[in-house]
Every structure is written in C-alpha cells, then in structure tokens.
C-alpha positions as protocol buffer text, in pm:
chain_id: "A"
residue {
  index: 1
  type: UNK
  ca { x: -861 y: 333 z: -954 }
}
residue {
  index: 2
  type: UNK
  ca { x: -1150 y: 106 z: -904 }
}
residue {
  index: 3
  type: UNK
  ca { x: -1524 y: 159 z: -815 }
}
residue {
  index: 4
  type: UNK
  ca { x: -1540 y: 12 z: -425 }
}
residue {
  index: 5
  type: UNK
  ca { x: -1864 y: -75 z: -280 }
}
residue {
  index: 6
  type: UNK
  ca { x: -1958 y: 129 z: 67 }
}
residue {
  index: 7
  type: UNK
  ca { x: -2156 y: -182 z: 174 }
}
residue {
  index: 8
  type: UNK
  ca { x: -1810 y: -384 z: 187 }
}
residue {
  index: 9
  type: UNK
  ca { x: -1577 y: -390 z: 467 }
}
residue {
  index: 10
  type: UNK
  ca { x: -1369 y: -113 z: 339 }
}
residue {
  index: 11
  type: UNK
  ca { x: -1513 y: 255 z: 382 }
}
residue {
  index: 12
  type: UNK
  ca { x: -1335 y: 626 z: 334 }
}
residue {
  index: 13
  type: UNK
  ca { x: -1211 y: 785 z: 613 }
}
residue {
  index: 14
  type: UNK
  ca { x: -1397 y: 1063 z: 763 }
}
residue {
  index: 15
  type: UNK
  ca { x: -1372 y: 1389 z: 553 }
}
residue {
  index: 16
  type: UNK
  ca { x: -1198 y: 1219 z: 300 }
}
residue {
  index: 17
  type: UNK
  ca { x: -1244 y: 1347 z: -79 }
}
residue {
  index: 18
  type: UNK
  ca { x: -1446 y: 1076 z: -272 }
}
residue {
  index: 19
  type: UNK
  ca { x: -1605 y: 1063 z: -596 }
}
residue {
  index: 20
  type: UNK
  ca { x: -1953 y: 853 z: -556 }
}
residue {
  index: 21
  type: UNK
  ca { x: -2227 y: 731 z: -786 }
}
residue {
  index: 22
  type: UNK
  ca { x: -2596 y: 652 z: -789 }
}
residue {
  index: 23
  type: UNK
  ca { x: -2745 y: 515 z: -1038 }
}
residue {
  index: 24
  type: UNK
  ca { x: -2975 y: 841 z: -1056 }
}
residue {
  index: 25
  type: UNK
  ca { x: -2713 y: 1082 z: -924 }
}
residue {
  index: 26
  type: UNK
  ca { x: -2425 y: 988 z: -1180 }
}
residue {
  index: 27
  type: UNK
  ca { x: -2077 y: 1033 z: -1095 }
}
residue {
  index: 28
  type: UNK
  ca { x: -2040 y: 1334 z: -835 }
}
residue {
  index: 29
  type: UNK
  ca { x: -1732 y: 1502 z: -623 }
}
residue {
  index: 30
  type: UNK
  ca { x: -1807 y: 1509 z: -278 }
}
residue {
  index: 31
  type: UNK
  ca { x: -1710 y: 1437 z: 98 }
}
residue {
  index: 32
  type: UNK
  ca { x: -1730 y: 1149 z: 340 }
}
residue {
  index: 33
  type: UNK
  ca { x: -1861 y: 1181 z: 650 }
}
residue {
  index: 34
  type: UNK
  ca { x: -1892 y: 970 z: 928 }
}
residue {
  index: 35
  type: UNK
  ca { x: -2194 y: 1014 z: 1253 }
}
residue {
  index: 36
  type: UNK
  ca { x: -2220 y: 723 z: 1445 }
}
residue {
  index: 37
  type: UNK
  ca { x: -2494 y: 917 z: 1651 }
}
residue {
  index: 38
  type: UNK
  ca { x: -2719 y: 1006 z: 1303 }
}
residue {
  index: 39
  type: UNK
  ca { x: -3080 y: 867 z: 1355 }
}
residue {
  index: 40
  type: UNK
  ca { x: -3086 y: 774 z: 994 }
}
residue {
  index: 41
  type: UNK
  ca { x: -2750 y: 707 z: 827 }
}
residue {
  index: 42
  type: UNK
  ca { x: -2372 y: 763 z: 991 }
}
residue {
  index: 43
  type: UNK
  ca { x: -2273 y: 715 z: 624 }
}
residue {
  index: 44
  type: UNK
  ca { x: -2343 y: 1053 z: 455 }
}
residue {
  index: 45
  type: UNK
  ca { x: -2192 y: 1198 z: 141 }
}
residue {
  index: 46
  type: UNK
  ca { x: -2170 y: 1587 z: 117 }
}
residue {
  index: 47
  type: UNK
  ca { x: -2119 y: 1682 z: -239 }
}
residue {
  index: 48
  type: UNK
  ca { x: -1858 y: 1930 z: -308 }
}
residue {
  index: 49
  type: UNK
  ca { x: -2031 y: 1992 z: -683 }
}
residue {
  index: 50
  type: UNK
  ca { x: -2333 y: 2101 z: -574 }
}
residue {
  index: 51
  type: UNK
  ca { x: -2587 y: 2224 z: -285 }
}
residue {
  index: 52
  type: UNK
  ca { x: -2703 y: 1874 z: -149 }
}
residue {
  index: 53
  type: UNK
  ca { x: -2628 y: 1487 z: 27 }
}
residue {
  index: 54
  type: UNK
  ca { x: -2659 y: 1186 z: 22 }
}
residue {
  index: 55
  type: UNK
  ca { x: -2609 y: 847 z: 190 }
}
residue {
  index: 56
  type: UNK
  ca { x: -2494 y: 478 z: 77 }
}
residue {
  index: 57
  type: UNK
  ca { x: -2790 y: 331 z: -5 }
}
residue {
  index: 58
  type: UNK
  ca { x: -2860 y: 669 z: -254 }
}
residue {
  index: 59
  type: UNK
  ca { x: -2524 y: 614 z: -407 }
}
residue {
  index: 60
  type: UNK
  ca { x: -2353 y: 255 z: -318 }
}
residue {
  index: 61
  type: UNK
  ca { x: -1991 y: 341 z: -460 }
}
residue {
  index: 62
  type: UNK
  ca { x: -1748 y: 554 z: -403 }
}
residue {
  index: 63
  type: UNK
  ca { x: -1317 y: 542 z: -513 }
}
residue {
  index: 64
  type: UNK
  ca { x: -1118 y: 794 z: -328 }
}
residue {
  index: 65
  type: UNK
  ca { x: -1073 y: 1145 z: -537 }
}
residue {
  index: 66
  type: UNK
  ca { x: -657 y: 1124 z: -572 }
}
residue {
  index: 67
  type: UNK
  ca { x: -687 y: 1407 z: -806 }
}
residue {
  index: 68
  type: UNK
  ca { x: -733 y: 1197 z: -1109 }
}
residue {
  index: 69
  type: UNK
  ca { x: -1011 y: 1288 z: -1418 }
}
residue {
  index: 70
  type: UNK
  ca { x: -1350 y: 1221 z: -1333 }
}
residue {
  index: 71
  type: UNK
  ca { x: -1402 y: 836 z: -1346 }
}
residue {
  index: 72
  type: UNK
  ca { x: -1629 y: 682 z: -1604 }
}
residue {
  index: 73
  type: UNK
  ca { x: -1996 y: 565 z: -1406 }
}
residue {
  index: 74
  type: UNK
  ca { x: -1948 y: 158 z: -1275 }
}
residue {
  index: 75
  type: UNK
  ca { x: -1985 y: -116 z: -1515 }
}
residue {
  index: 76
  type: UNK
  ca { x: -2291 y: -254 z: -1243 }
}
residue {
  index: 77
  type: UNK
  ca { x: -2568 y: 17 z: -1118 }
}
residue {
  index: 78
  type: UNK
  ca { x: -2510 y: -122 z: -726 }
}
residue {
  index: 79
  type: UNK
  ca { x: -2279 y: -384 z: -630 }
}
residue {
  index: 80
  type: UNK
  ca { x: -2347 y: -740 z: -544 }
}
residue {
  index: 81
  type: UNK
  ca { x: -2350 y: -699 z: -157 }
}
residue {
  index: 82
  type: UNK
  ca { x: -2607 y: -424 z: -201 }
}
residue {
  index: 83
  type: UNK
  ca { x: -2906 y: -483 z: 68 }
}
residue {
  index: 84
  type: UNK
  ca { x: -3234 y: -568 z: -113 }
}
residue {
  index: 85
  type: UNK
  ca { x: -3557 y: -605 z: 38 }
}
C-alpha cells in the first residue's frame, strides 16, 4: 500500500478505516468522515487509537487500513499538492 494524498482527487469513503499521518501526529488508526455541511472542514478524521480528531490539513495522508501492519510514516512530511499560503 501507498501513502495517498487527501488533497488529490482520490479521497476514502465515508466511515471507511484509514490509517493517516501528520507530520506532528505520526502514523495513527482512525476513521473517515465526510460533512459537507461542517463550517470548518467536511474532511475530518476520528481516530480509533485515541480520544481526539483531526482534519486534512492536520494530517495530509491517509492509505486505507486493509488490515495490514502499521505502515512506516511517508518518505515527504505533506505531499506536493499540499495548499501553502
């Protein structure tokens, strides 16, 4: 599996089991979920490791949890089509 970034064209589906990273979060379990209607982000990220969220700009990848190990952190802390500014 491969590191995707969730500012390309490809996102999970809603409720789908993801593993995410942030370059000050690390490599976490968690859940995607989708609001279209959310003020602030319809992207969010509800971890399944611990009491807490987060959205795509707090942790820019994600690969799909398949049940496989715990993938090793990216090779880049965001990917290139990260917003800046």
């Amino acid at each position: 599996m491969e590191w995707i970034s969730f500012h390309g064209p490809r996102r999970p589906i809603n409720g789908q089991s993801i593993y995410y990273y942030g370059e000050y979060i690390g490599v976490r379990k968690g859940k995607y979920v989708y609001s279209p209607n959310d003020p602030y982000s319809p992207h969010m990220i509800h971890s399944t490791e611990c009491a807490g969220f987060c959205d795509r700009m707090d942790a820019p990848w994600y690969m799909p949890d398949e049940g496989q190990e715990r993938p090793e952190k990216p090779s880049r802390p965001v990917p290139p089509d990260y917003p800046s500014g």
